[in-house]
C-alpha positions in Angstrom: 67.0 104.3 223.7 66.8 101.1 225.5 66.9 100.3 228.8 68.9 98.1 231.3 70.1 94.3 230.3 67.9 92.1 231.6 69.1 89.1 233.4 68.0 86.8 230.5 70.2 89.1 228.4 73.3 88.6 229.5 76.2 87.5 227.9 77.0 85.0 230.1 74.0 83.0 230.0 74.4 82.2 226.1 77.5 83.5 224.9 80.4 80.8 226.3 84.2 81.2 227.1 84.5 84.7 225.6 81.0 86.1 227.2 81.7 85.0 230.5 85.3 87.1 230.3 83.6 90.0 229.2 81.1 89.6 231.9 83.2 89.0 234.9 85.9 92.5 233.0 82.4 94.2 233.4 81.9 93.5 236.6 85.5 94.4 238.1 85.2 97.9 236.2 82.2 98.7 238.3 83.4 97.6 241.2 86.3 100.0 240.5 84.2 102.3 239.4 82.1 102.3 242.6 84.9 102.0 244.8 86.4 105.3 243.0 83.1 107.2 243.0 82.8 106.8 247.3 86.8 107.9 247.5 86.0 111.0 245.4 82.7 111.8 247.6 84.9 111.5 250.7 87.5 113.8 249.6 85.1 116.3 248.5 84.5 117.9 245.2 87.9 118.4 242.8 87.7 122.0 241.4 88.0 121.1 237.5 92.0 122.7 235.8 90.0 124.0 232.9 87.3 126.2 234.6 90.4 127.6 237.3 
């Protein structure tokens, strides 16, 4: 398995136009993602519907 990009890596250092949109989409769905991930640990854990 490999591990993280590194900076050199990127898409948006060689790929143009279409790289950079991919890049900046990647980075607004983890933002997203992190901003969901500290509203769910605030509310607490969510019992799961398929184990209740």
């Amino acid at each position: 398995m490999t591990g993280p990009a590194k900076p050199a890596d990127l898409p948006s250092k060689t790929g143009g136009p279409k790289a950079e949109r991919l890049a900046a989409a990647l980075r607004e769905n983890l933002k997203r993602r992190k901003a969901q991930a500290r509203a769910k640990e605030r509310v607490g854990p969510v019992p799961d519907k398929e184990s209740g």
